[in-house]
Each structure stands twice: as C-alpha cells, then as structure tokens.
N, C-alpha and C positions, 0 to 999 in steps of 0.2 A: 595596552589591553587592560581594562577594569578589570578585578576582580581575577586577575590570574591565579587558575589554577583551583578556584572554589568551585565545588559542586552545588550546584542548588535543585531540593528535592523539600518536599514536605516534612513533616517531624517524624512523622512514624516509619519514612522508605531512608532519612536521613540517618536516626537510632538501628536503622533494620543493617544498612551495608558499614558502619561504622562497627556494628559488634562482628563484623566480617572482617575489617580491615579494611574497607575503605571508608575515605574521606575526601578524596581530590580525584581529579579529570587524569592524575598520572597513578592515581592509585588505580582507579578501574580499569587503565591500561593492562599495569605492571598482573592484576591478580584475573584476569580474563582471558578467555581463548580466541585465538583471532583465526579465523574460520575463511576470512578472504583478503588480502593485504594490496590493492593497486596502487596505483602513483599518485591518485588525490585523494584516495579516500580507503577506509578498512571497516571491514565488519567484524563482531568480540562477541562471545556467549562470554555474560557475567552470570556466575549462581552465587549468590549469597545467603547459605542456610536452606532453606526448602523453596528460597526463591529463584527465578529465572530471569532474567534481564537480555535483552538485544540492542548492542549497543553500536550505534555507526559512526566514527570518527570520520570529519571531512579536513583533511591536513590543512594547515596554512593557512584556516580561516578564521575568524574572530568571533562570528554567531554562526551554531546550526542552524540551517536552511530549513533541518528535517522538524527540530523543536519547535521555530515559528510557522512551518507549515500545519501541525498537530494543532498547535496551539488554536490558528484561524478555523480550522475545516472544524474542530470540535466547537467555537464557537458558532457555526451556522447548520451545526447538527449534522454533520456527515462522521460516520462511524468509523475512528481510525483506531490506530494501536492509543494506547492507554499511554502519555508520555510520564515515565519515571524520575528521570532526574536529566541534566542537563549541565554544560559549563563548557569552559575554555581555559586555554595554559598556552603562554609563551614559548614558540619552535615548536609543539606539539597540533595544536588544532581546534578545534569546537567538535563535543562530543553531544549525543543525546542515547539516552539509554527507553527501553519502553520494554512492559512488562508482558512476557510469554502470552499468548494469546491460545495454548492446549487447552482444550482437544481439538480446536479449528483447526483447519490446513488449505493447503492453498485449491480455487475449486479446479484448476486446470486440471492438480492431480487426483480428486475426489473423482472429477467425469471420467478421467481415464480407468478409474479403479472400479465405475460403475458403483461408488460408494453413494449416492446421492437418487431418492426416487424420483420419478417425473415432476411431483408435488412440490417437495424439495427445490427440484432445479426449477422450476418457473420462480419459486419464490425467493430465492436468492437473486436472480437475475430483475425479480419486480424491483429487490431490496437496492441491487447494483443499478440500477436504472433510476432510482429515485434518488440515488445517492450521485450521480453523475447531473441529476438534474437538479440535486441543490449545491451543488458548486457553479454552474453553469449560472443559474440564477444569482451567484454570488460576482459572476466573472470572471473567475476562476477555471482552470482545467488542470486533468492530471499530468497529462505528455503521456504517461507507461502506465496506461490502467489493461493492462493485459489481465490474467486471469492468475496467473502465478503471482500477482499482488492482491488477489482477493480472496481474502480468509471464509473458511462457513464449516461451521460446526455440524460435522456428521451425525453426532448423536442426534441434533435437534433441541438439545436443550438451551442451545443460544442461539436464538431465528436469527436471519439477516445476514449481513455480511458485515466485516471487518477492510477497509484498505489500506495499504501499506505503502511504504515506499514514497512517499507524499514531496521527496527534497525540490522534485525537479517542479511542483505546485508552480504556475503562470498566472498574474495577474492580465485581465485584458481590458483596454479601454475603447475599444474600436469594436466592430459589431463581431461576433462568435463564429459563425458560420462553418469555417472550416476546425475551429479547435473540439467545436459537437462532432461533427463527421469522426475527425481522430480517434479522438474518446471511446465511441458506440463502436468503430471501425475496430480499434487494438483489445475489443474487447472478443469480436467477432474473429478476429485475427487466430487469438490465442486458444480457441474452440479447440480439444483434440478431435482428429477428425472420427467420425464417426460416431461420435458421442451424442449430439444432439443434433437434432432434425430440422429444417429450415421451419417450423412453427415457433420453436423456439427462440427461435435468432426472429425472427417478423416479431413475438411479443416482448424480447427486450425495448426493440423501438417504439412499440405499441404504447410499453408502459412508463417510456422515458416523456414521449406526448404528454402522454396524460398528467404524468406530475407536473408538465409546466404549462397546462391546463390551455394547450395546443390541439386546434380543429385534426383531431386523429386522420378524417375521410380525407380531408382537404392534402395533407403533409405527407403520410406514410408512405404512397409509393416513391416518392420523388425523393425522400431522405433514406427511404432504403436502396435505391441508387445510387446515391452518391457513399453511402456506406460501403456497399457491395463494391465500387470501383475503388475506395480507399483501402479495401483489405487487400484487393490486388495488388494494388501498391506498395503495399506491408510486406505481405508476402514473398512479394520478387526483391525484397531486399532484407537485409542480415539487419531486424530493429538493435538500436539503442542499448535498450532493454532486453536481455535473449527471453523468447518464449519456447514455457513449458519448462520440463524438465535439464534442458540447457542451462536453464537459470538457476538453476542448486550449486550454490558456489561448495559445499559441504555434505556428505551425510549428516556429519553431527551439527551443522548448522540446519539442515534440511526435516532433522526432528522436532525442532522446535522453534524453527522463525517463527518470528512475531513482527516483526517491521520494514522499518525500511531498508526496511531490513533489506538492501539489495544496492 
C-alpha cells in the first residue's frame, strides 16, 4: 500500500488537526469517538479545536470508496459533504473524514418535526431531484438515497440539499431504467408518514423530468407507477440502509452527522 499511514488534507485542515495531534489515518483513529464499529466498516466524530470532522473507516481496504465517490459527484456538481482529509494504513483500512455539515440535519427528521414549511419542502425535494438527475445524467446512482442521507438547513440560510453517504455510488454502462425507479423510489420510501401529501411526492418526479429536460405529459404517469410499485417493494423489506430514525447509529453521532456518514 503507498503511502501507508499518510493523511492527505489541504494546508490549512492539514496545520488545523496537526495543532490537534493529528497527523496519520491512526492518529484520527486513536484521538476520535467511534459512534458505530461493524465488521467492515466504523463511523468516529473527530473534533479538532472548534472543528468537527465525520469520519468513516472502510477496514481492509486500500482506497475510500466514500473519498472517490465525493470526489466524482462534486466534480459533476451534485452537492455532497465537503471531503476533509483522506488516507490509508497497513491492517487498519482507508479512512475519509468530511466536515460537519450544522445546522443541516437529515430531512426525514426535519418532516417529522414538522421543522420545514411547504415552500421549504418542495424546494428541497426540486433541489434533491435535480441532484438525482445530475448523477443519472452522469450514469451514476446512489443505491440509499433515502431521506436520512439528505441534509437541509432548517434555518434557510443554506438552500438546497446536502447528500451523504455516497460509498455505495454505482457506475452504469447499460441503459438506467430501473437504477432512476430506485433512486426517486427510496427516496418516496423514506417519506415519514404523514408528513407529506401525494402532491408532493408527483412534484419530486415532476421536477426530476424536468432537469433531464424529459416530455413531463408524455412520462409521468407511467414513472410514477413503476415508483409507486418500487416503494412497495422497499417497504415489504428491511433496506440495506435502515430508514428514518433506525438509522442513528448514535445520539451523539446523530447531533452532528455530516456524512457518509452511515
């Protein structure tokens, strides 16, 4: 493995966790809190100084899946976590760190808190819609774009959405079809219920059309069919991914994800 065991970060986040004490992929381990620990992978709240860091180790592997997925989606303009630093270490793993994403939170739980006004919620879901349809456009899919990997600022002071969680990113070279259905499906999936109104679930699809500049008249019933049957099928099984508040591996990881966190 090259470079065992070096972090690689910018100068300023490199001087920032060094006056912290870190320096290496086993430093950010040893001085971090590890909030969820499985058998291939672990999620760490690093704070270094007044900063906050979410960081996901994937054991036993030689590159973050999660850093080269950040890395592509922010090259084709889809709005993910901010990646911070990054590396790899011998019998440890490939790390990537990404920095706090407060006051966003995830929107599963803003609908359920009723934190988000109608305006709000359409416009997030335009934002999550355009942002599904410039990966799509890329060939690309998320697999767990459920709603608990999409960040939005309740204040309003940061429009849009944030997604998260980006490792399990799929390239595809064959035609999309069923990986759009998924996508718009787990996103309709993870809706708390009661929260939002069947207007609002017809205009994610509406405006997911539209950014890929798709005959809206011609499509929409027939893709919201095959959506409406994909949630079923979502539904009637335990995802991947747990939705909603299942998926808080932590309180204290759950105040402040930021990534992929998951």
């Amino acid at each position: 493995m090259k470079d065992d065991d070096v972090l690689h970060a910018d100068e300023a986040t490199t001087a920032a966790l060094a006056a912290a004490g870190v320096r290496s992929v086993r430093d950010v381990l040893a001085r971090s809190e590890c909030v969820r620990d499985l058998r291939d992978r672990s999620n760490h709240v690093l704070r270094a100084g007044a900063d906050v860091y979410h960081v996901k180790l994937t054991k036993r592997a030689k590159v973050s899946r999660e850093a080269v997925a950040i890395e592509f989606l922010q090259g084709i303009g889809v709005p993910t976590a901010t990646l911070a630093f990054w590396g790899a270490a011998r019998g440890v793993g490939a790390l990537c760190g990404t920095r706090d994403l407060a006051p966003a939170r995830p929107m599963d739980d803003l609908l359920r808190e009723g934190a988000l006004a109608p305006a709000a919620i359409d416009g997030a879901f335009k934002a999550l819609a355009e942002a599904a349809a410039a990966m799509h456009e890329a060939r690309v899919h998320h697999r767990d774009l459920y709603l608990n990997h999409v960040f939005v600022d309740p204040t309003g002071a940061r429009p849009g959405v944030t997604i998260i969680d980006v490792e399990r990113l799929q390239r595809h070279v064959g035609v999309l079809p069923r990986a759009i259905v998924k996508d718009l499906a787990a996103v309709e999936a993870s809706i708390p219920e009661g929260t939002v109104d069947l207007t609002y679930r017809a205009r994610l699809v509406v405006h997911y059309l539209r950014a890929r500049r798709f005959p809206v008249r011609m499509l929409l019933g027939n893709l919201l069919r095959r959506v409406s049957k994909k949630v079923e099928e979502i539904r009637a099984h335990v995802p991947r991914t747990p939705v909603g508040a299942a998926a808080r591996p932590s309180p204290v990881h759950a105040r402040g994800m930021s990534r992929d966190r998951g």
